[in-house]
N, C-alpha and C positions, 0 to 999 in steps of 0.2 A: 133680223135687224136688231141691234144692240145700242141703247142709249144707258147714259145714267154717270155716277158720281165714283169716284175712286177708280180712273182709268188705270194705274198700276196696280188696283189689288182686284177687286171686282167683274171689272170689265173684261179685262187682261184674262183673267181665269174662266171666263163666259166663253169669251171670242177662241178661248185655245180648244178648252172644253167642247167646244160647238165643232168646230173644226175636226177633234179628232172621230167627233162622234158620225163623221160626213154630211154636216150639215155646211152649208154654203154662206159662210159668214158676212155683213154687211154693215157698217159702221159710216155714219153719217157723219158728215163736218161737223166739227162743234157741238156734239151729243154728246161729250163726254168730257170729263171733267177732275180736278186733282189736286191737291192741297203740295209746296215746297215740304222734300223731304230732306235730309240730311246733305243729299247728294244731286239734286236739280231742283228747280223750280218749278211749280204747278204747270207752267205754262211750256221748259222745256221738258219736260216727261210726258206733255199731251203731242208736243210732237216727235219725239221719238216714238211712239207705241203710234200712233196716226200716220206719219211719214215714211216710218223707217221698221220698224219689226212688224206689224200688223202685212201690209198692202205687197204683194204677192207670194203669201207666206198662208196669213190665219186668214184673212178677210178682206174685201173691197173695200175700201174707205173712199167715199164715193160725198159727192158735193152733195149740200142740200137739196136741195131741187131734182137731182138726182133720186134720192133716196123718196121725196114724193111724188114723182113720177112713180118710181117701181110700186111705191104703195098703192096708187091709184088704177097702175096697169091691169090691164085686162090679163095678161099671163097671170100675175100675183094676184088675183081676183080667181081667176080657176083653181091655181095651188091651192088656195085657203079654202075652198071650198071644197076641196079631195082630202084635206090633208087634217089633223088635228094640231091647234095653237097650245102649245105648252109656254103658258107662265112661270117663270125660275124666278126665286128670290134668292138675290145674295145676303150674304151676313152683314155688311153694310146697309141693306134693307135697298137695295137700288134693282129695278126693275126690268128685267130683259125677256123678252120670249123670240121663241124661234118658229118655224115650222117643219112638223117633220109627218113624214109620209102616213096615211092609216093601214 
């Protein structure tokens, strides 16, 4: 699951990252976030990457409530318990971890 700030530079390179590495990528409504670049605004570039290139490609992008259900799930509650939580920092200093198998 992937939150954090700089959804076209960060995030973007997390969720591809994640994905190519076969982890099962998941991006929550509004967890992420993006400053107007030369070429869209903060707010169309959250959803192009949220609506349109992420969601049946790199990741689920999945409502909130969604994504705390899965957190709170008894599946996701087994996973974390088999698995190791790797914490990744990006150079933006914004915070994603994944899990991946032991």
């Amino acid at each position: 699951m992937v939150c954090g700030i700089m959804t076209d530079f960060c995030i973007n390179a997390t969720v591809e990252a994640g994905f190519e590495h076969g982890l099962h990528m998941i991006v929550p409504a509004y967890a992420n976030s993006t400053q107007d670049n030369e070429y869209m605004t903060g707010e169309q570039s959250y959803h192009y990457y949220n609506e349109f290139l992420w969601p049946d490609r790199y990741a689920d992008c999945v409502p909130m409530d969604k994504a705390l259900e899965l957190l709170k799930s008894e599946v996701f509650t087994m996973i974390s318990e088999k698995s190791k939580i790797k914490f990744m920092w990006s150079r933006a200093t914004s915070l994603s971890w994944t899990v991946t198998a032991s």
